[in-house]
C-alpha atoms as an extended CHARMM CRD file, in Angstrom:
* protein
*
       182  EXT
         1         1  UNK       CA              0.8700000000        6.2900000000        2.9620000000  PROA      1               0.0000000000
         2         2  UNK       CA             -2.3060000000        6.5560000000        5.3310000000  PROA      2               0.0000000000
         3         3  UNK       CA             -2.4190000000        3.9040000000        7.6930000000  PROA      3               0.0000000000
         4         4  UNK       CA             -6.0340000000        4.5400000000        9.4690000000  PROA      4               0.0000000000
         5         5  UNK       CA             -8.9740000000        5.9610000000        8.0900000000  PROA      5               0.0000000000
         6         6  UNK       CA             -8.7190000000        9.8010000000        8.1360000000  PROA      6               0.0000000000
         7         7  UNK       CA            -11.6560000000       12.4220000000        9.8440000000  PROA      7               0.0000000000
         8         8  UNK       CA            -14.4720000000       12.7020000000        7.6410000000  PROA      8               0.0000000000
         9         9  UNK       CA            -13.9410000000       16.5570000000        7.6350000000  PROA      9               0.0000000000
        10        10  UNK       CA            -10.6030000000       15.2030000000        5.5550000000  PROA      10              0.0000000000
        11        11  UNK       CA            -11.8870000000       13.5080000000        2.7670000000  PROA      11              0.0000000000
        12        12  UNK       CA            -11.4200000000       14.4920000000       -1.1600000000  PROA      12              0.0000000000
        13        13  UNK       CA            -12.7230000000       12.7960000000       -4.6720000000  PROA      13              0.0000000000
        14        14  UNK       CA            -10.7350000000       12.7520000000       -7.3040000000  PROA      14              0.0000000000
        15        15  UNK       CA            -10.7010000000       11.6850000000      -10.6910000000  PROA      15              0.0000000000
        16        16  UNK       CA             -7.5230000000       11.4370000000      -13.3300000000  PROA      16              0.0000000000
        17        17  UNK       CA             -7.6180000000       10.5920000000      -17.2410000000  PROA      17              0.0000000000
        18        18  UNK       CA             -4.7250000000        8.2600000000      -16.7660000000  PROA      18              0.0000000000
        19        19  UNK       CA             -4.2440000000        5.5420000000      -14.1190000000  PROA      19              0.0000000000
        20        20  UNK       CA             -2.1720000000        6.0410000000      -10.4760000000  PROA      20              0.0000000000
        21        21  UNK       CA              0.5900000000        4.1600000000       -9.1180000000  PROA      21              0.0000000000
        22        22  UNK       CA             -0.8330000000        1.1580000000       -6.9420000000  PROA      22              0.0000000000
        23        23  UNK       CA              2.0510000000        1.6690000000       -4.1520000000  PROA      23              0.0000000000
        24        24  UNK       CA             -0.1210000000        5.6000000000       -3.2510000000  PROA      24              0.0000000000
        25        25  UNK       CA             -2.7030000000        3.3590000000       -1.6010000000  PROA      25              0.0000000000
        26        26  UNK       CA             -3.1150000000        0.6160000000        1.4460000000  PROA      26              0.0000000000
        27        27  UNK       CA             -5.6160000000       -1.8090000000       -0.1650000000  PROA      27              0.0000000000
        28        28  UNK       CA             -7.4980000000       -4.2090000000        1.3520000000  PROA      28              0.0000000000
        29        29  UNK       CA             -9.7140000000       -5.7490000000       -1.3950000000  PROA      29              0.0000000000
        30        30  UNK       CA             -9.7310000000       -5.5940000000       -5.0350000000  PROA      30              0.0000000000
        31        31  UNK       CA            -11.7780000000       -7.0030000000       -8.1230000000  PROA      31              0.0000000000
        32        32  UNK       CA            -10.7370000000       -6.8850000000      -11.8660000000  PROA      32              0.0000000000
        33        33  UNK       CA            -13.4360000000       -7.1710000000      -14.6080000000  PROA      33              0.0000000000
        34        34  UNK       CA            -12.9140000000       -7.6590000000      -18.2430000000  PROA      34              0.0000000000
        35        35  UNK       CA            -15.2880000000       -6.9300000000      -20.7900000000  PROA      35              0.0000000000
        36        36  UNK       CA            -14.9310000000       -6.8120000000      -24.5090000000  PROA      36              0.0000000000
        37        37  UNK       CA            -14.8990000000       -3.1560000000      -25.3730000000  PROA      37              0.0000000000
        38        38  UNK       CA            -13.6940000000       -2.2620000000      -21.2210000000  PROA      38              0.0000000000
        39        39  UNK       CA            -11.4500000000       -3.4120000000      -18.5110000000  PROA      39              0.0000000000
        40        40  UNK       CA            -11.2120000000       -2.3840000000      -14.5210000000  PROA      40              0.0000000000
        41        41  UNK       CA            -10.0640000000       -2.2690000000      -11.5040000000  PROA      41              0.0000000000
        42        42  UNK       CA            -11.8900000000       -1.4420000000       -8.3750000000  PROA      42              0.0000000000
        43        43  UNK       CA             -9.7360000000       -1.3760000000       -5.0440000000  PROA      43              0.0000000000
        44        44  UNK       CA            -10.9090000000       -0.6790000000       -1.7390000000  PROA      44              0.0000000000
        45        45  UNK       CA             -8.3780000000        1.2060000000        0.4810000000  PROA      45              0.0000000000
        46        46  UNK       CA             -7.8100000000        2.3620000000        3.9870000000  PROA      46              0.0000000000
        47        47  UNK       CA             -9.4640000000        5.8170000000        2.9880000000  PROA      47              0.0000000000
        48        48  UNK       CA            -11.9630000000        4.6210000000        0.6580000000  PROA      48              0.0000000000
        49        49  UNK       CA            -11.2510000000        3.1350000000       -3.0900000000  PROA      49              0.0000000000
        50        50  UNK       CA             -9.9670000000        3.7350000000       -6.3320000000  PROA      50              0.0000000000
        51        51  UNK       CA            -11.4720000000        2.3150000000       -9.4380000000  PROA      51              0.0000000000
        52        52  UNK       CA             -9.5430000000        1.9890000000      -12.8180000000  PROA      52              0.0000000000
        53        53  UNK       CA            -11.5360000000        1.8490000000      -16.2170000000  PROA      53              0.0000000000
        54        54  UNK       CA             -9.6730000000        1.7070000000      -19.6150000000  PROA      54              0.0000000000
        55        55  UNK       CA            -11.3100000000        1.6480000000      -23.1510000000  PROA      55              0.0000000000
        56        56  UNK       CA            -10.0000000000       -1.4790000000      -24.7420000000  PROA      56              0.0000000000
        57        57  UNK       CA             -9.1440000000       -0.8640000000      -28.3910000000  PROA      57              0.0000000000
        58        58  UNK       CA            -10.0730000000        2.4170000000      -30.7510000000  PROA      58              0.0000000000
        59        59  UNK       CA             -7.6570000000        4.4140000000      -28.8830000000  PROA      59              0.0000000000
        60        60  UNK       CA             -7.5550000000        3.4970000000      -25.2240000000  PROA      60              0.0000000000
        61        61  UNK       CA             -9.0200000000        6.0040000000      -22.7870000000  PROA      61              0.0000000000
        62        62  UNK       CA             -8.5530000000        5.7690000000      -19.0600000000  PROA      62              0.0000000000
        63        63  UNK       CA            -10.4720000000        7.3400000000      -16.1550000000  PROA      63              0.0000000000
        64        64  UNK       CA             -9.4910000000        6.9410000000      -12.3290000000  PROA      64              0.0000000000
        65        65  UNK       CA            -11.7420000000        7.6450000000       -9.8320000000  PROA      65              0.0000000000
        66        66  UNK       CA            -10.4990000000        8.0310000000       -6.1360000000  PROA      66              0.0000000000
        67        67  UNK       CA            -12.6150000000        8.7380000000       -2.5730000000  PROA      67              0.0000000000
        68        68  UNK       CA             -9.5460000000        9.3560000000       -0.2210000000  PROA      68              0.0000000000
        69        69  UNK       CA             -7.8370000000       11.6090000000        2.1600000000  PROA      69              0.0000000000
        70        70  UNK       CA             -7.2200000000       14.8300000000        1.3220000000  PROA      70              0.0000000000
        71        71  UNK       CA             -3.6640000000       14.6690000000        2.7440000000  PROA      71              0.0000000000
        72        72  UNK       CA             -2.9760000000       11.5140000000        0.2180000000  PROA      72              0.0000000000
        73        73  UNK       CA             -0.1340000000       12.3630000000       -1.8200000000  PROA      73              0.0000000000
        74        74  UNK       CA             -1.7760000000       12.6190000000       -5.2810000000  PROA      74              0.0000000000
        75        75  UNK       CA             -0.7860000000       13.3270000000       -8.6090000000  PROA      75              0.0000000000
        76        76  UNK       CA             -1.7010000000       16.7330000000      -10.0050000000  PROA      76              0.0000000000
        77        77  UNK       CA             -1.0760000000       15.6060000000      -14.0180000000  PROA      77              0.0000000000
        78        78  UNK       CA             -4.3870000000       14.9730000000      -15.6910000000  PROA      78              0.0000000000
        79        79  UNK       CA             -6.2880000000       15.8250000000      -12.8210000000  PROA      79              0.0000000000
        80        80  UNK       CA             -9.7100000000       16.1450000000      -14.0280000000  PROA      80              0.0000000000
        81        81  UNK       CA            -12.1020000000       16.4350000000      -10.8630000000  PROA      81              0.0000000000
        82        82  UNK       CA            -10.7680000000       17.6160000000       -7.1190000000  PROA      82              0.0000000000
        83        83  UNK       CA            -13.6160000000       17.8600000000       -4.7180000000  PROA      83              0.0000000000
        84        84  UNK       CA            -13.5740000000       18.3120000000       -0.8360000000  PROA      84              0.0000000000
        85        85  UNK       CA            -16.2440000000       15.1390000000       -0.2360000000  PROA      85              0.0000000000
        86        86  UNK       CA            -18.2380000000       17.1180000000        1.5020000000  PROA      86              0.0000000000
        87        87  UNK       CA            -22.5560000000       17.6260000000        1.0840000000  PROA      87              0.0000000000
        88        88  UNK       CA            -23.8560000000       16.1420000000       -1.8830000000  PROA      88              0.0000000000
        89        89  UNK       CA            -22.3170000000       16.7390000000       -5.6790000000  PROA      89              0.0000000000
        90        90  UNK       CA            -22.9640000000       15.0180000000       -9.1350000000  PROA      90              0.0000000000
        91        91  UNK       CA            -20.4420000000       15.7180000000      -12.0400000000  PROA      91              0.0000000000
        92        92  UNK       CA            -19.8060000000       14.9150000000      -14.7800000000  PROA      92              0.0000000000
        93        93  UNK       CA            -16.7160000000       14.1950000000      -17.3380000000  PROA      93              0.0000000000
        94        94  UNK       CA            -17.0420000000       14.0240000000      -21.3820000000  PROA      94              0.0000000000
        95        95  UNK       CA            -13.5870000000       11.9830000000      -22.7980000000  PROA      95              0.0000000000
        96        96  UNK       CA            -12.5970000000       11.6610000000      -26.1840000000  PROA      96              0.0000000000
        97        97  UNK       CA            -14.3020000000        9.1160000000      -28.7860000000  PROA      97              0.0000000000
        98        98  UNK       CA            -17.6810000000        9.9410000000      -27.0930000000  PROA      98              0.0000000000
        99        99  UNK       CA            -16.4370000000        7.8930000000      -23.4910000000  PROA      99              0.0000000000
       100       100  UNK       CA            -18.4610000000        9.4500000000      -20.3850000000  PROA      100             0.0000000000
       101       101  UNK       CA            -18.1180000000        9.4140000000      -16.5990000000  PROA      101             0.0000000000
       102       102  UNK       CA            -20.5690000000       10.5460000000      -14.7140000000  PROA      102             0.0000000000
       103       103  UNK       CA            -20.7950000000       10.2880000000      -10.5740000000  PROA      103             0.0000000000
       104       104  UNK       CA            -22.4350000000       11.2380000000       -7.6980000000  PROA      104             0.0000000000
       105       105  UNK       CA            -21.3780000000       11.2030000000       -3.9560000000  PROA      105             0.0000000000
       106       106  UNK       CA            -22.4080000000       12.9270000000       -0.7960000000  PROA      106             0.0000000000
       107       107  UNK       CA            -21.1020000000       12.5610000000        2.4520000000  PROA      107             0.0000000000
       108       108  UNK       CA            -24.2080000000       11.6950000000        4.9160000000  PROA      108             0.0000000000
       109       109  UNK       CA            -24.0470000000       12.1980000000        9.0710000000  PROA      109             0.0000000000
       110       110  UNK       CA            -26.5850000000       10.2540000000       10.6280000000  PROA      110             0.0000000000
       111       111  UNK       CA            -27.3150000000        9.4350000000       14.2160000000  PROA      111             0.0000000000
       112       112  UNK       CA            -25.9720000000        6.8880000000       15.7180000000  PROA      112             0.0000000000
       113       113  UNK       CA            -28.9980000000        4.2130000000       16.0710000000  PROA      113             0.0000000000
       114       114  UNK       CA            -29.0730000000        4.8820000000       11.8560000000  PROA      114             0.0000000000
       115       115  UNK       CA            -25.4220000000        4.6170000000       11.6610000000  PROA      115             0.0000000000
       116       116  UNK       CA            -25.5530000000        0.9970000000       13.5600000000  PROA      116             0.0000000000
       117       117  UNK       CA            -28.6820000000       -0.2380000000       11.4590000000  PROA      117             0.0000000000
       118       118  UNK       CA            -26.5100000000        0.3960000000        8.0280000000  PROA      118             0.0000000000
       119       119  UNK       CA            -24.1400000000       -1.2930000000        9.7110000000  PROA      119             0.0000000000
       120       120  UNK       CA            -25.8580000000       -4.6090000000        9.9530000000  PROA      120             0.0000000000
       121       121  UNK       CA            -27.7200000000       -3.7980000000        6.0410000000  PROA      121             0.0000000000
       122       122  UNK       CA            -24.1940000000       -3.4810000000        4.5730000000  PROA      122             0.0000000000
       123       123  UNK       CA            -23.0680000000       -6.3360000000        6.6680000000  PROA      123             0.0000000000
       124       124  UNK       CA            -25.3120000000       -9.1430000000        5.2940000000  PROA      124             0.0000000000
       125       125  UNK       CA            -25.2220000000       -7.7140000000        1.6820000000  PROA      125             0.0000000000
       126       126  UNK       CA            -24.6560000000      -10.9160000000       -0.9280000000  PROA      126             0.0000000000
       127       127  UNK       CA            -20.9070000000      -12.0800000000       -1.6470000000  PROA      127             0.0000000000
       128       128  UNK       CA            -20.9100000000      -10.8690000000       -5.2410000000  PROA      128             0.0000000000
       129       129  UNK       CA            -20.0660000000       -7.3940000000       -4.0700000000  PROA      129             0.0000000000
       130       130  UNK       CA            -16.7360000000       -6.2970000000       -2.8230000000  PROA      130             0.0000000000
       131       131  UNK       CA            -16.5340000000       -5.6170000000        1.1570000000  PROA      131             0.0000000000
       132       132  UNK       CA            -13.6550000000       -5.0680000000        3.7860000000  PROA      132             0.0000000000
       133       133  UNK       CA            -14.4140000000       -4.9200000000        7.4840000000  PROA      133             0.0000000000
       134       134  UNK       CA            -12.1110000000       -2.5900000000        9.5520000000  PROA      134             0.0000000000
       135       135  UNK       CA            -10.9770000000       -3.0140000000       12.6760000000  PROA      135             0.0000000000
       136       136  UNK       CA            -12.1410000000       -0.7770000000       15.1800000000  PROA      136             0.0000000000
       137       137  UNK       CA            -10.4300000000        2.6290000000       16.0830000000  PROA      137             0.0000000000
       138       138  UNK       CA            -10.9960000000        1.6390000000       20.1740000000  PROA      138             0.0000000000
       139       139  UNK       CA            -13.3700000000        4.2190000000       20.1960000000  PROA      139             0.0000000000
       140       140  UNK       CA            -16.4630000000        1.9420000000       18.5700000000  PROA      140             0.0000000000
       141       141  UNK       CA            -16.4440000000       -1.4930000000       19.6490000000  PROA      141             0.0000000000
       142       142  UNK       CA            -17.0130000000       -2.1770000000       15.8100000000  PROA      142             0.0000000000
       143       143  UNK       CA            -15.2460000000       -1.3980000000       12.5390000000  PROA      143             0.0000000000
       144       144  UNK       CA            -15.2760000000        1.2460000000        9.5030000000  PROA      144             0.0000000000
       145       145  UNK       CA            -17.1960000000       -0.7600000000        7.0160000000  PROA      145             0.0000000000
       146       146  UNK       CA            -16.5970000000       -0.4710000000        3.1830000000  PROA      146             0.0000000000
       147       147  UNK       CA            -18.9940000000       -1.9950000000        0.4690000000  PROA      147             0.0000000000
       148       148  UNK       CA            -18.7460000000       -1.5690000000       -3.4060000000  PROA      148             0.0000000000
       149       149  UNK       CA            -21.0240000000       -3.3860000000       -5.8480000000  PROA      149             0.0000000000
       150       150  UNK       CA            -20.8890000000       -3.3960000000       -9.8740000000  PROA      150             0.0000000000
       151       151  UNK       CA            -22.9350000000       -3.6450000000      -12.6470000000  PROA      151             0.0000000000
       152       152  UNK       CA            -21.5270000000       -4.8130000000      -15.9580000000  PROA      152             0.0000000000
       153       153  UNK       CA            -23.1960000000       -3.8350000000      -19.2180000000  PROA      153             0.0000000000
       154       154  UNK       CA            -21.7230000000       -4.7400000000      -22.6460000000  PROA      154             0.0000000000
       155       155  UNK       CA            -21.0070000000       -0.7450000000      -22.6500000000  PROA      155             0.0000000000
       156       156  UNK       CA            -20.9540000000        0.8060000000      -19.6300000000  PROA      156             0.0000000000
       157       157  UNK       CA            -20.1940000000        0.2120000000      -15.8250000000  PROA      157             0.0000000000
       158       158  UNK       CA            -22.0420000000        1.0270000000      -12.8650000000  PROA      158             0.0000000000
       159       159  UNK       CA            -20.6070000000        1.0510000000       -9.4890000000  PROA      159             0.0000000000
       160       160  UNK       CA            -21.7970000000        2.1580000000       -5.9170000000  PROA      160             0.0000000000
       161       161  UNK       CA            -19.9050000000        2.2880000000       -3.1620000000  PROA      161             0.0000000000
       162       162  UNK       CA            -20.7500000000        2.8690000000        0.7950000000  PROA      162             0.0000000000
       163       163  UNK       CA            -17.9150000000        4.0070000000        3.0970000000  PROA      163             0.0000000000
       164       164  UNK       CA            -19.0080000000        3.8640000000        7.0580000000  PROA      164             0.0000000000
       165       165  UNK       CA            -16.9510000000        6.3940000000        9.3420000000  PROA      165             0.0000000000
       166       166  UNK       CA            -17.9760000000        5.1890000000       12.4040000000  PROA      166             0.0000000000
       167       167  UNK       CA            -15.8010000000        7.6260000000       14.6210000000  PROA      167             0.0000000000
       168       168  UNK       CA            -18.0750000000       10.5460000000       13.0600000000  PROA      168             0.0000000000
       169       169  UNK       CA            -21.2900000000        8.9500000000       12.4470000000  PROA      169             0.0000000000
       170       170  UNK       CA            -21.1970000000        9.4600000000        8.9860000000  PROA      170             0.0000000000
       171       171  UNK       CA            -21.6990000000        7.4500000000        5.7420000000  PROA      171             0.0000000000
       172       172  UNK       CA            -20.0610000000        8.0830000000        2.3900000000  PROA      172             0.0000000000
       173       173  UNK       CA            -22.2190000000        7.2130000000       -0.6050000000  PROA      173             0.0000000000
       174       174  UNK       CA            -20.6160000000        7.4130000000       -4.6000000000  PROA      174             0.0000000000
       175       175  UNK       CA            -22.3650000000        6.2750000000       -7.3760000000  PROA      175             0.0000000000
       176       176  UNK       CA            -20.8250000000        6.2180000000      -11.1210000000  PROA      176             0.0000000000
       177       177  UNK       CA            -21.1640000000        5.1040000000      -14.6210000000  PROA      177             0.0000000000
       178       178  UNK       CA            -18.5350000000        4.7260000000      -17.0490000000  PROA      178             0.0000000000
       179       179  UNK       CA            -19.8410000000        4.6710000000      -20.3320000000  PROA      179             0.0000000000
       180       180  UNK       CA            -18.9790000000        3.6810000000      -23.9740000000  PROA      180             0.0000000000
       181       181  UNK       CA            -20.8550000000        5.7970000000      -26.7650000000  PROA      181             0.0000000000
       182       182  UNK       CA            -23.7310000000        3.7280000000      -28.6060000000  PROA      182             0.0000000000
């Protein structure tokens, strides 16, 4: 298990059609929501997060998103998406019984006055989203930052999350929608 956030040169997104054993990941922060036809779990981690969704009822479906390391050791078994996180990439994931998954992320370097104003934006965001603080590598006098919010709909699921990599000046962005057919 990764104990410090890795290089941004290292990171990977991944996405499973069946959920991944909690003890792969160091997590600092987690939220459960429960809806009638949906259920998840979104975790922020060392590297970045893992979120959970499962179809409740009419044959459950399950889709597991994960922004990580790419030396995590991850399942290969229903592997659906493996992606160096690297530029900017949207894609996209049809599942049975009409359920879709669709996400974007890019991985953003920015200078380092632009790097310190996110900072303080994601800093003073309202409690109702998810956010872990880091302590700082000794390089920085501040912190990795990590900040996930969600949107709950009667059928689908919207969540953005913003990883700061302050050791590279760089910002990790992912934005993705789970989705029950009409």
């Amino acid at each position: 298990m990764l104990s410090v956030r890795p290089k941004v040169a290292e990171l990977s997104f991944h996405v499973f059609s069946r959920s991944l054993h909690p003890e792969l990941y160091n997590v600092h922060r987690t939220r459960r929501i429960e809806r009638s036809a949906y259920q998840a779990q979104i975790s922020i981690t060392n590297c970045g997060h893992v979120i959970t969704w499962n179809r409740c009822g009419d044959g459950p479906v399950t889709i597991c998103e994960v922004a990580t390391g790419a030396h995590q050791p991850l399942p290969t078994k229903r592997r659906v998406i493996s992606q160096p996180l690297k530029g900017s990439r949207t894609e996209k994931v049809s599942c049975q019984s009409g359920v879709s998954y669709r996400t974007h992320f890019q991985l953003e370097p920015v200078s380092p006055d632009l790097f310190f104003m996110v900072g303080q934006q994601l800093s003073k965001q309202p409690v109702e989203g998810l956010m872990h603080t880091f302590d700082s590598s000794g390089r920085m006098s501040f912190g990795a930052l990590s900040y996930i919010n969600v949107e709950c709909r009667q059928r689908s699921m919207l969540v953005q999350a913003v990883h700061t990599f302050p050791d590279d000046y760089a910002i990790v962005k992912v934005e993705s929608l789970f989705s029950l057919p009409e």
